[in-house]
PDB file of N, CA, C and O in Angstrom, chain B, residues numbered from 101:
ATOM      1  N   UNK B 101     102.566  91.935 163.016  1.00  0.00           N
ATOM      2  CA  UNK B 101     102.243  90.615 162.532  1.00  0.00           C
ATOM      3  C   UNK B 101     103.473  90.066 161.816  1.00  0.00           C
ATOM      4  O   UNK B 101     104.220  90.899 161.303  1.00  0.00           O
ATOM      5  N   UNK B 102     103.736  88.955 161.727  1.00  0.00           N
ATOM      6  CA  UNK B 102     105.139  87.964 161.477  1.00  0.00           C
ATOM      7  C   UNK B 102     104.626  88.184 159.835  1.00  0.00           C
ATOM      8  O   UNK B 102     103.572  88.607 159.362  1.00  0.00           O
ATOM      9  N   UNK B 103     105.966  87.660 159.182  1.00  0.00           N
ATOM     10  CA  UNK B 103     105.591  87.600 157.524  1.00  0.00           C
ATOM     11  C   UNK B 103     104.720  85.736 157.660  1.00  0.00           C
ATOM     12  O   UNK B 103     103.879  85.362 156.842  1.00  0.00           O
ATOM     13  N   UNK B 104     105.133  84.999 158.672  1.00  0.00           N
ATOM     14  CA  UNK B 104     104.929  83.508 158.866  1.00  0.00           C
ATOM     15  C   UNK B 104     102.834  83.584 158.810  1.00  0.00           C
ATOM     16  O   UNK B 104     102.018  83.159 157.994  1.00  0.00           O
ATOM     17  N   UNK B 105     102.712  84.300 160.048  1.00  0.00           N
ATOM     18  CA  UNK B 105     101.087  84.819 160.025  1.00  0.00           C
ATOM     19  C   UNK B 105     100.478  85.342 159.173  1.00  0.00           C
ATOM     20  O   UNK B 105      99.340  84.921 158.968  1.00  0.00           O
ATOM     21  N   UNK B 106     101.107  86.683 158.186  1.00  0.00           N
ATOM     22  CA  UNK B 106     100.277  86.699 157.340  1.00  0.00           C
ATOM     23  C   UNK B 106     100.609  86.106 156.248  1.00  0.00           C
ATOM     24  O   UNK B 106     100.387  86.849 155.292  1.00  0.00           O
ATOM     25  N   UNK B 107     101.044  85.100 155.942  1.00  0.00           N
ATOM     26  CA  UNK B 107     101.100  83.793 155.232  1.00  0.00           C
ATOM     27  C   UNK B 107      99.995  83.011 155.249  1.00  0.00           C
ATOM     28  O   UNK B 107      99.273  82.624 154.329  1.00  0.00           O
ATOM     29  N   UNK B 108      99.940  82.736 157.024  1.00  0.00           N
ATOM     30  CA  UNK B 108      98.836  81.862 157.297  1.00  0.00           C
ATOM     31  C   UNK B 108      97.610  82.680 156.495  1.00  0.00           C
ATOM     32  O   UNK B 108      96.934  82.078 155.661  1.00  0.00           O
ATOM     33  N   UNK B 109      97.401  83.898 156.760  1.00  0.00           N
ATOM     34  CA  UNK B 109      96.012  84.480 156.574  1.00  0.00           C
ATOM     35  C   UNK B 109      95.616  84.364 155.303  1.00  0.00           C
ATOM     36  O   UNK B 109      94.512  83.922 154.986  1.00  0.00           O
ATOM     37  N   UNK B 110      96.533  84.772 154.462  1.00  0.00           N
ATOM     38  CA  UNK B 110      96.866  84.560 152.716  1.00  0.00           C
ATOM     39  C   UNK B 110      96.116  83.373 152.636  1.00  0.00           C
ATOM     40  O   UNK B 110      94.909  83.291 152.405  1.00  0.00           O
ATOM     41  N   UNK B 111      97.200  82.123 152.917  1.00  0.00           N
ATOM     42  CA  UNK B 111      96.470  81.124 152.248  1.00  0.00           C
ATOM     43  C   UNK B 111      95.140  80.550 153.172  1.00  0.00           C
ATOM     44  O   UNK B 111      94.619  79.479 152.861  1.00  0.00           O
ATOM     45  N   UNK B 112      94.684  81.279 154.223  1.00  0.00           N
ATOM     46  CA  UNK B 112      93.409  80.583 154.673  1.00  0.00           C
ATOM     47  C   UNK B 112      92.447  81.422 153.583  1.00  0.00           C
ATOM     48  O   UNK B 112      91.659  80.768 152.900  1.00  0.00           O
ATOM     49  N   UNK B 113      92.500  82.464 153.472  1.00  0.00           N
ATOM     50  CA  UNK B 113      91.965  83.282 152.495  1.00  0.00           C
ATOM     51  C   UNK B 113      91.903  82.747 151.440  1.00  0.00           C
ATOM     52  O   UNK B 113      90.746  82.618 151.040  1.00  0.00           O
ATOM     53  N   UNK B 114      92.946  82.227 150.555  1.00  0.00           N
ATOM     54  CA  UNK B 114      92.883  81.751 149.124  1.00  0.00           C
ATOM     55  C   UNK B 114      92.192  80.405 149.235  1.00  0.00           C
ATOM     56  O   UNK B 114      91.753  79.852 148.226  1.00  0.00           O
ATOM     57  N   UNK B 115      92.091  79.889 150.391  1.00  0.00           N
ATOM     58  CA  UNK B 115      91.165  78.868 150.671  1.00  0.00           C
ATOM     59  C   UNK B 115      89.890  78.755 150.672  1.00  0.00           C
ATOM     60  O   UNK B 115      89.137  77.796 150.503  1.00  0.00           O
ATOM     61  N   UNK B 116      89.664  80.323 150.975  1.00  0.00           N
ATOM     62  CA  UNK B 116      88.028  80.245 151.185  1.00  0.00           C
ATOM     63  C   UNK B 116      87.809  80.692 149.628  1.00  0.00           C
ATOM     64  O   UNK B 116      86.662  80.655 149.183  1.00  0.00           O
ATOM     65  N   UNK B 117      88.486  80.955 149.105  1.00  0.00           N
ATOM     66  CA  UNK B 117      87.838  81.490 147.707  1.00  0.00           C
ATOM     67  C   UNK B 117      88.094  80.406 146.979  1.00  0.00           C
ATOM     68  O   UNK B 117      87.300  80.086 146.095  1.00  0.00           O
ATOM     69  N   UNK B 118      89.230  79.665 147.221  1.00  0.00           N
ATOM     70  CA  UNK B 118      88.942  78.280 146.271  1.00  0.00           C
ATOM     71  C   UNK B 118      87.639  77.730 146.482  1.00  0.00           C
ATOM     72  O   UNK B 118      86.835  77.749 145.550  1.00  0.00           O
ATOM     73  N   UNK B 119      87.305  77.199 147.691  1.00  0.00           N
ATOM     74  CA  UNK B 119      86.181  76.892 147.924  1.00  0.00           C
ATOM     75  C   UNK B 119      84.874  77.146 147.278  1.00  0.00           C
ATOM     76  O   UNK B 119      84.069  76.328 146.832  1.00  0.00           O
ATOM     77  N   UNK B 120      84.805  78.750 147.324  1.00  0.00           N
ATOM     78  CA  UNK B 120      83.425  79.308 146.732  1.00  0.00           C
ATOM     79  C   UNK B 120      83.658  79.385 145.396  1.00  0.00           C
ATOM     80  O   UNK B 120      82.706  79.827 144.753  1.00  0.00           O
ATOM     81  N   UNK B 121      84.811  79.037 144.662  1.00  0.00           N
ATOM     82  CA  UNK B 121      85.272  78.706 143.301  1.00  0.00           C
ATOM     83  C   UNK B 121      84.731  77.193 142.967  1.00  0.00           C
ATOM     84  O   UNK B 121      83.749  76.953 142.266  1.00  0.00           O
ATOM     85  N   UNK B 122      85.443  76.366 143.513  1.00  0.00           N
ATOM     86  CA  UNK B 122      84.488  74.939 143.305  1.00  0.00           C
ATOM     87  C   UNK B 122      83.156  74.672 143.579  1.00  0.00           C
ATOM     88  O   UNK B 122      82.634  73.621 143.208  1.00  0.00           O
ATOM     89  N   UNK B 123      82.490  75.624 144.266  1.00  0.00           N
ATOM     90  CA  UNK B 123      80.947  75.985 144.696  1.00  0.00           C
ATOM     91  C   UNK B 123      80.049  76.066 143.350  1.00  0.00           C
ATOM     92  O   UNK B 123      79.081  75.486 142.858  1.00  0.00           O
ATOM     93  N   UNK B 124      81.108  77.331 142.983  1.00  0.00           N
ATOM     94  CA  UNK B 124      80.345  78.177 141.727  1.00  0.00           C
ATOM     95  C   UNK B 124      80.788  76.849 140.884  1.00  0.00           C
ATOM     96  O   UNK B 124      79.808  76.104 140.875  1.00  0.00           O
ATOM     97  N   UNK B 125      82.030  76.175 140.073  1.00  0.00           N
ATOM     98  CA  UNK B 125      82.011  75.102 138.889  1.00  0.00           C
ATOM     99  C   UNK B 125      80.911  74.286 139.653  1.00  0.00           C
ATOM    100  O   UNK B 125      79.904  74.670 139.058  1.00  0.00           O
ATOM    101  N   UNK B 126      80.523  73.483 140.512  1.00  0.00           N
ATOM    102  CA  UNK B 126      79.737  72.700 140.874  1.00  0.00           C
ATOM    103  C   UNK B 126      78.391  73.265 140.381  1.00  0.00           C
ATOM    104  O   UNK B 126      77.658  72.366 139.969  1.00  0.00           O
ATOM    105  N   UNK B 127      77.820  74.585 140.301  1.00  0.00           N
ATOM    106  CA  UNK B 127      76.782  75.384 140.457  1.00  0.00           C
ATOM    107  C   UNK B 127      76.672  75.417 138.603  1.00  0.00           C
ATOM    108  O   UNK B 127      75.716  75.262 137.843  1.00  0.00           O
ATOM    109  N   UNK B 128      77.933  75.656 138.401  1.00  0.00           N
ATOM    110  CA  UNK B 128      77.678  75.727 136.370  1.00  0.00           C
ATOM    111  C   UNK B 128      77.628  74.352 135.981  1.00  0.00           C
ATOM    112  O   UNK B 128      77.251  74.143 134.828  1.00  0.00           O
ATOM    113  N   UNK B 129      77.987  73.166 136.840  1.00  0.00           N
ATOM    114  CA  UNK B 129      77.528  71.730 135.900  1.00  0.00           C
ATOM    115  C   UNK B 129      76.189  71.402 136.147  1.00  0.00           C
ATOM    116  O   UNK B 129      75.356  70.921 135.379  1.00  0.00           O
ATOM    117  N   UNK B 130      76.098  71.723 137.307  1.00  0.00           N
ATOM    118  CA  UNK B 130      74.258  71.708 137.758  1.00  0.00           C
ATOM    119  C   UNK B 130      73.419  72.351 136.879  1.00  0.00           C
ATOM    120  O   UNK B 130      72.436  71.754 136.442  1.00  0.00           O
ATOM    121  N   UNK B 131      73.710  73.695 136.495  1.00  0.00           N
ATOM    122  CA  UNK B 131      72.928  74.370 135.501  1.00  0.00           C
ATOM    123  C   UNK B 131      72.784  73.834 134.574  1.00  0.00           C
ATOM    124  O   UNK B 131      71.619  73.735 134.190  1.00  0.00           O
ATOM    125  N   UNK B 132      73.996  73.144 133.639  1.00  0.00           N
ATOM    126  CA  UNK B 132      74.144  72.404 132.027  1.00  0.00           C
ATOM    127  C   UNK B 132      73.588  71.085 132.205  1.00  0.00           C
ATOM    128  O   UNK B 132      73.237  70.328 131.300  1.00  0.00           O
ATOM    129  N   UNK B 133      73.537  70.879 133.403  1.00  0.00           N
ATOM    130  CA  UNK B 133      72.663  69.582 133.557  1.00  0.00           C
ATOM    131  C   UNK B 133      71.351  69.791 133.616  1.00  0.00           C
ATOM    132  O   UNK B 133      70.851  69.175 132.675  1.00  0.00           O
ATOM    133  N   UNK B 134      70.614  70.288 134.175  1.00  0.00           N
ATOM    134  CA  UNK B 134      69.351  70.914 134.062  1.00  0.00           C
ATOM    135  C   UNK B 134      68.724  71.551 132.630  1.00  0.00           C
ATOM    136  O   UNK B 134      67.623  71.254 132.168  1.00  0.00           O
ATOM    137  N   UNK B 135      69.679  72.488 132.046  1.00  0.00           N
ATOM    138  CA  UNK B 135      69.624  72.977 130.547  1.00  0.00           C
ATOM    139  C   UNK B 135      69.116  71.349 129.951  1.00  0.00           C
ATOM    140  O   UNK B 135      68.132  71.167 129.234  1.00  0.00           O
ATOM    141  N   UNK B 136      69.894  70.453 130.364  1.00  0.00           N
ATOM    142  CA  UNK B 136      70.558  69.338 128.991  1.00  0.00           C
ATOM    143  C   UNK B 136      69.039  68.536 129.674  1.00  0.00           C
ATOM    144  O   UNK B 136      68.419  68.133 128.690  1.00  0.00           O
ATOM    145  N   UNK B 137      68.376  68.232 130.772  1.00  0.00           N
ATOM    146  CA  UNK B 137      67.297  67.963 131.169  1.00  0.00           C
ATOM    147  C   UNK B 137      66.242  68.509 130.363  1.00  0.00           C
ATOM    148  O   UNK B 137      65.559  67.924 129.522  1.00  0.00           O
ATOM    149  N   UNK B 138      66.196  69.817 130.765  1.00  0.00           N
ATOM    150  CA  UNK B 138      65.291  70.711 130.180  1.00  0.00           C
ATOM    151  C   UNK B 138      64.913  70.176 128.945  1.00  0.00           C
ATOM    152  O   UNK B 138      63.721  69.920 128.775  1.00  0.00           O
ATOM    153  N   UNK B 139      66.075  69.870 127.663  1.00  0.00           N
ATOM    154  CA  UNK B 139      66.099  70.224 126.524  1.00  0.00           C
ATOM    155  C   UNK B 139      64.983  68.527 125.976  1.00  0.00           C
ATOM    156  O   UNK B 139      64.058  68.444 125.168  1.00  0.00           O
ATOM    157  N   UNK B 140      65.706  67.340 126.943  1.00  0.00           N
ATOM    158  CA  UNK B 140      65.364  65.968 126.981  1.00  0.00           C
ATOM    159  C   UNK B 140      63.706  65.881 126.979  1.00  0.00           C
ATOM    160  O   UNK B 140      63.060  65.570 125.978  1.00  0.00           O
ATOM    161  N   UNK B 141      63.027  66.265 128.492  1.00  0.00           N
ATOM    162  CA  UNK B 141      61.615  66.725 128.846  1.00  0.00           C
ATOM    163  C   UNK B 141      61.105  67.522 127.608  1.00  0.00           C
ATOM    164  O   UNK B 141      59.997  67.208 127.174  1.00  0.00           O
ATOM    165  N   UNK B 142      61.768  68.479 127.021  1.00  0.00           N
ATOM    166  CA  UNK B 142      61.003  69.198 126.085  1.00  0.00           C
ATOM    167  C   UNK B 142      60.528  67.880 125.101  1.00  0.00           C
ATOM    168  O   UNK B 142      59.353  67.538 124.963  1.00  0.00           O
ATOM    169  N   UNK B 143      61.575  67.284 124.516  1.00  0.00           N
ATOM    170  CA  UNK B 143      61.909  66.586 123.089  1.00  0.00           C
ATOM    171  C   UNK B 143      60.599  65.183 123.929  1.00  0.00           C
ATOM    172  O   UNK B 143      59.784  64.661 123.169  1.00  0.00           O
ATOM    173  N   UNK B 144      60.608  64.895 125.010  1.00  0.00           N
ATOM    174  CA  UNK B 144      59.492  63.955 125.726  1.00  0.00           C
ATOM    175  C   UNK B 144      58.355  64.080 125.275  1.00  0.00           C
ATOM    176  O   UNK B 144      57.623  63.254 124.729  1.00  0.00           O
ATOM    177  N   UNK B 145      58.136  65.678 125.632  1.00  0.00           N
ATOM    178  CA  UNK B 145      56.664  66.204 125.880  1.00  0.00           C
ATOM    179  C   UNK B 145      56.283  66.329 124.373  1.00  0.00           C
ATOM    180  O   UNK B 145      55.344  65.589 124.082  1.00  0.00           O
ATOM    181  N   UNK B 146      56.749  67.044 123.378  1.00  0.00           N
ATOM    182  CA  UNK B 146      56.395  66.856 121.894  1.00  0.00           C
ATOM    183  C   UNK B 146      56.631  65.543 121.694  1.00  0.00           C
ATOM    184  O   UNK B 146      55.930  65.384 120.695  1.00  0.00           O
ATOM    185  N   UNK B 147      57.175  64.329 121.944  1.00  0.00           N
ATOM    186  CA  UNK B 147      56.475  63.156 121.217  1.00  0.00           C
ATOM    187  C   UNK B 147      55.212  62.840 122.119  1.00  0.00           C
ATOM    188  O   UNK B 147      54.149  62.635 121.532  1.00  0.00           O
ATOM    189  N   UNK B 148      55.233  62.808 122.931  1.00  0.00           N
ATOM    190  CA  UNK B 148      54.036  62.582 123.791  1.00  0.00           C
ATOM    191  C   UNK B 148      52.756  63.312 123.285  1.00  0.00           C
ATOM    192  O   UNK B 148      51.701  62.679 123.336  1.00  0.00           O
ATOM    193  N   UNK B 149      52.751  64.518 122.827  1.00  0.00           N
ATOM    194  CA  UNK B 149      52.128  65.519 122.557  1.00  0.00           C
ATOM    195  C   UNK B 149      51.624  64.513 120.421  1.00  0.00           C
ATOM    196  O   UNK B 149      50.590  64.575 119.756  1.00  0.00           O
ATOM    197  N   UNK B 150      52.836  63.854 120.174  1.00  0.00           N
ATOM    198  CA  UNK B 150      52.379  63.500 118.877  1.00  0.00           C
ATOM    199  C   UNK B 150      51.649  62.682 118.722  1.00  0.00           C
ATOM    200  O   UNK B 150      50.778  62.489 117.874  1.00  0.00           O
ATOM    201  N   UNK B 151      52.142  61.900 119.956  1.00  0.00           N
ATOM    202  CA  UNK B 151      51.371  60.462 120.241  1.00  0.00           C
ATOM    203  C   UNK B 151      49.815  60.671 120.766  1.00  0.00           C
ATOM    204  O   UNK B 151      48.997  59.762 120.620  1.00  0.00           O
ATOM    205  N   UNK B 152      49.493  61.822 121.335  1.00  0.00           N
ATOM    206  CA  UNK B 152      48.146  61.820 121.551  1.00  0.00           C
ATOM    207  C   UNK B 152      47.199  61.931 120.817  1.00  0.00           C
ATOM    208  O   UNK B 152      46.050  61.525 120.989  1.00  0.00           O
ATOM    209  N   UNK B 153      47.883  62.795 119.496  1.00  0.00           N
ATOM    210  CA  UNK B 153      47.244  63.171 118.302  1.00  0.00           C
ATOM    211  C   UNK B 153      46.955  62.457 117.769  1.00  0.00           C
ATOM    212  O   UNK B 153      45.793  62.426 117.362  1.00  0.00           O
ATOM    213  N   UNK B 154      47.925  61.405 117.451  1.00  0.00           N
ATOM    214  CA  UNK B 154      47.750  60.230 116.607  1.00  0.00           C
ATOM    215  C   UNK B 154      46.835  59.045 117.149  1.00  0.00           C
ATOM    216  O   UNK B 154      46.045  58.429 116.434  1.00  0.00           O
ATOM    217  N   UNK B 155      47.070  58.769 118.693  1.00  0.00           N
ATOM    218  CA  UNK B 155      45.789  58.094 119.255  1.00  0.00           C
ATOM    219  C   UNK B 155      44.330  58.672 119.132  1.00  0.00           C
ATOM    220  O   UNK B 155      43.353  57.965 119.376  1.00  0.00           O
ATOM    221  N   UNK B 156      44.235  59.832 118.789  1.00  0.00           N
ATOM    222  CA  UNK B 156      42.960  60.502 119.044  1.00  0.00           C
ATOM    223  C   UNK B 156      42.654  60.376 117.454  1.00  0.00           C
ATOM    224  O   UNK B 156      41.619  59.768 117.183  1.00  0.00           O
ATOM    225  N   UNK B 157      43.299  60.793 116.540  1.00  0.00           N
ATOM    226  CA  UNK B 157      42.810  60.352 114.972  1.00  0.00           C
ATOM    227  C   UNK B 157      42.604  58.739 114.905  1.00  0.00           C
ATOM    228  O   UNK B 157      41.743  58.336 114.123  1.00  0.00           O
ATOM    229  N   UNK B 158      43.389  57.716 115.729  1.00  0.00           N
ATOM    230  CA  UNK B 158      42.818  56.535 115.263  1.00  0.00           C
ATOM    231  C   UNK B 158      41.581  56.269 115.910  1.00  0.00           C
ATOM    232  O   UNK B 158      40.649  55.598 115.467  1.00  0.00           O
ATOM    233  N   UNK B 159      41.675  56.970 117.211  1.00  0.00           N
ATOM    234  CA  UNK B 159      40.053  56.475 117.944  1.00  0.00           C
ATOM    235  C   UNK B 159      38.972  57.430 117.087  1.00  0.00           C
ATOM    236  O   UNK B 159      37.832  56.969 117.110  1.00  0.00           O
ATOM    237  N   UNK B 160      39.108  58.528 116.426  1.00  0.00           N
ATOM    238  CA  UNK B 160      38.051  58.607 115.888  1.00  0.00           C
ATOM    239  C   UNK B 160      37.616  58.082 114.267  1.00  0.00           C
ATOM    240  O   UNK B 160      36.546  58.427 113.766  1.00  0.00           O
ATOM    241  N   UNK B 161      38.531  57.274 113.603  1.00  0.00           N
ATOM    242  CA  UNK B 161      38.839  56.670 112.937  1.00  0.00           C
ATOM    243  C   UNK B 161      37.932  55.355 113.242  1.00  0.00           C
ATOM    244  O   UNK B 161      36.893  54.945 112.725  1.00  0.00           O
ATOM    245  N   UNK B 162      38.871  54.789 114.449  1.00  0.00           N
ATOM    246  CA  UNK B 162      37.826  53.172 114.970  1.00  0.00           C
ATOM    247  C   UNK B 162      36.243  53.747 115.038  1.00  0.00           C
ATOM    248  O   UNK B 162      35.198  53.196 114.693  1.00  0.00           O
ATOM    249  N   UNK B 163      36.439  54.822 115.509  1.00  0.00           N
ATOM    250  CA  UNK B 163      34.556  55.099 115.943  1.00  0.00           C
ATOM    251  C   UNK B 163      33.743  55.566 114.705  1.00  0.00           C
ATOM    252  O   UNK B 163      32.518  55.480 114.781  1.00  0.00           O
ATOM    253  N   UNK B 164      34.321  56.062 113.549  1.00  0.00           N
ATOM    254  CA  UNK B 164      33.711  55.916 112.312  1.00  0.00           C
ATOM    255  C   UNK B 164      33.926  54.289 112.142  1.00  0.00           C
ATOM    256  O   UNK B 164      33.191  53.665 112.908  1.00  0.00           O
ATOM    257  N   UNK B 165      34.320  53.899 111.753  1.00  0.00           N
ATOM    258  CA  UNK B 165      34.878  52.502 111.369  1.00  0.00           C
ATOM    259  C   UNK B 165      33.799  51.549 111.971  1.00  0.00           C
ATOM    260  O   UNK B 165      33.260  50.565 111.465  1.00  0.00           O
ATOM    261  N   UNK B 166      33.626  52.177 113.307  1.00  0.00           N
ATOM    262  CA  UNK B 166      32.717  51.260 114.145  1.00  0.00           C
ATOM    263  C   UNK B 166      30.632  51.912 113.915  1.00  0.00           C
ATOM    264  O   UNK B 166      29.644  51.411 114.453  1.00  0.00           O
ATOM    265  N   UNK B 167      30.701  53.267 112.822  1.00  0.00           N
ATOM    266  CA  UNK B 167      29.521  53.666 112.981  1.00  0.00           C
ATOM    267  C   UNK B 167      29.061  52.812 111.348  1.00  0.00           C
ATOM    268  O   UNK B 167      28.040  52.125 111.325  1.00  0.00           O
ATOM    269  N   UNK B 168      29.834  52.949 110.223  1.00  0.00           N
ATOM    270  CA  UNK B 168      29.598  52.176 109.388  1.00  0.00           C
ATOM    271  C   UNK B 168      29.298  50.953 109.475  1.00  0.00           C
ATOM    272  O   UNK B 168      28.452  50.439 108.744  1.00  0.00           O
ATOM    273  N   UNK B 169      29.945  50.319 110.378  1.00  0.00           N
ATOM    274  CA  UNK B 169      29.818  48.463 110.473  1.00  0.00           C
ATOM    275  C   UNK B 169      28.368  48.174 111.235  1.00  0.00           C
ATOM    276  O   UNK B 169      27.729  47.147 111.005  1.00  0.00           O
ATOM    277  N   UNK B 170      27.941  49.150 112.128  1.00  0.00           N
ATOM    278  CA  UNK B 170      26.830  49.287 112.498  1.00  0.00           C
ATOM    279  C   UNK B 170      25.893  49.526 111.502  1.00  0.00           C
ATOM    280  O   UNK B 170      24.880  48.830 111.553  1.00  0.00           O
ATOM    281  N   UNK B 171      25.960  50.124 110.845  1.00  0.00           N
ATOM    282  CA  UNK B 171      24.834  50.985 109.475  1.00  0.00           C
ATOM    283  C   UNK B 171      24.936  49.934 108.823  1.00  0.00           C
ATOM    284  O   UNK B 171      23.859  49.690 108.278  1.00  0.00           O
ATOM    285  N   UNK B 172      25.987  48.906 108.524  1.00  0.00           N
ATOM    286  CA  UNK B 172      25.654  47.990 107.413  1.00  0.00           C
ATOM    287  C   UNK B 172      24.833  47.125 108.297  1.00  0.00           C
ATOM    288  O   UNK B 172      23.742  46.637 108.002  1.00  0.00           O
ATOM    289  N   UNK B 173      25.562  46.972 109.563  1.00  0.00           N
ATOM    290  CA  UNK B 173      24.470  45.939 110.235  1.00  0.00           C
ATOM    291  C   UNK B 173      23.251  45.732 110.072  1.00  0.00           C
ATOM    292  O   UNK B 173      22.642  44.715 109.741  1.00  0.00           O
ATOM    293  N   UNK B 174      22.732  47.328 110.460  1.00  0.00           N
ATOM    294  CA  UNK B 174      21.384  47.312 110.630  1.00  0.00           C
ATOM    295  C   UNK B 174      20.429  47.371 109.217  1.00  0.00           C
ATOM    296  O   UNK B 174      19.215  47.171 109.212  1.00  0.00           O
ATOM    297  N   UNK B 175      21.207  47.672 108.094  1.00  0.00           N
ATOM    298  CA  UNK B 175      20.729  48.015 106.237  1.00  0.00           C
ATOM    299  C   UNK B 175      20.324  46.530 106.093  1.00  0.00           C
ATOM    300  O   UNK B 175      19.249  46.104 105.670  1.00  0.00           O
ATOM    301  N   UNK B 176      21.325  45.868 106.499  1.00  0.00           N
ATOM    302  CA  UNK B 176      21.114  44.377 105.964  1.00  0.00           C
ATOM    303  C   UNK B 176      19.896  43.790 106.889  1.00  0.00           C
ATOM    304  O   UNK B 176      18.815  43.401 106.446  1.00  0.00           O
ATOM    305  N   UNK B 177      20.284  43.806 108.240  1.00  0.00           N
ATOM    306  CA  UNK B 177      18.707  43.504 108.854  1.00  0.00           C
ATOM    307  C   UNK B 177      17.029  44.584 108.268  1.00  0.00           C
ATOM    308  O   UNK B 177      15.841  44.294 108.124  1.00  0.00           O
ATOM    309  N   UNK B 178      17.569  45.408 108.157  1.00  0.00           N
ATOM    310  CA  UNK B 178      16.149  45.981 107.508  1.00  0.00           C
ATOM    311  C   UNK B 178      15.487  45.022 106.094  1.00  0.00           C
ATOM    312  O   UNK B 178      14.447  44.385 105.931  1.00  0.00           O
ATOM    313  N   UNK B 179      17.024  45.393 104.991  1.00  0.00           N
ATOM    314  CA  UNK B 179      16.291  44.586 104.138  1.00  0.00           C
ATOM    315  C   UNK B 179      15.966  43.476 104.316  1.00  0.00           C
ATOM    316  O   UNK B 179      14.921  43.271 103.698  1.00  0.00           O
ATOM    317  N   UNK B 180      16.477  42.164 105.118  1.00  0.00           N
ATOM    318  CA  UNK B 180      15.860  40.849 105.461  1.00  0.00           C
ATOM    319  C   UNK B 180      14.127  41.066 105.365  1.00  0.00           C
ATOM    320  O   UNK B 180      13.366  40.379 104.684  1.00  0.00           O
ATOM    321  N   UNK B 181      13.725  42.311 106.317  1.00  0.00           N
ATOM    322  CA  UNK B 181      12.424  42.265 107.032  1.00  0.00           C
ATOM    323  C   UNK B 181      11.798  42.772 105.450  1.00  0.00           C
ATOM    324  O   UNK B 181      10.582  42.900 105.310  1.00  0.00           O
ATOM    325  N   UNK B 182      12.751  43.039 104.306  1.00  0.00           N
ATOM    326  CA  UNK B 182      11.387  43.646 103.361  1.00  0.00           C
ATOM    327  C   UNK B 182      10.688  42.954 102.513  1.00  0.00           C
ATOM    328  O   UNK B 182       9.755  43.482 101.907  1.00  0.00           O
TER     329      UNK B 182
END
């Protein structure tokens, strides 16, 4: 084999490993992007998660709110009838 050929082979070689080198960096920004996703969706889901809480204390809040206004309703129509 010529020193010219295995030249060629060298750098077709260092070619293919560059390659699967920019594969793999492509493969680690994908990951930190996903991590940095991950982390976003988490921080989503706990406000979402706060916000339900807090809708669910005001609706049972309105629905007391709404059982009193009833009770006076009906106190005051009773006494009318006494």
């Amino acid at each position: 084999m010529k020193e010219e050929d295995l030249l060629k082979v060298i750098l077709h070689r260092l070619a293919k490993i560059e390659a699967k080198m920019a594969k793999q960096d492509d493969l680690d920004e994908i990951h930190e992007q996903l991590f940095e996703q991950d982390e976003q969706i988490r921080h989503i889901s706990d406000g979402l998660q706060a916000l339900k809480v807090n809708l669910e204390i005001r609706h049972i809040e309105n629905m007391n709110s709404d059982d009193v206004l009833l009770r006076s309703i009906l106190d005051r129509k009773s006494l009318q009838y006494k």
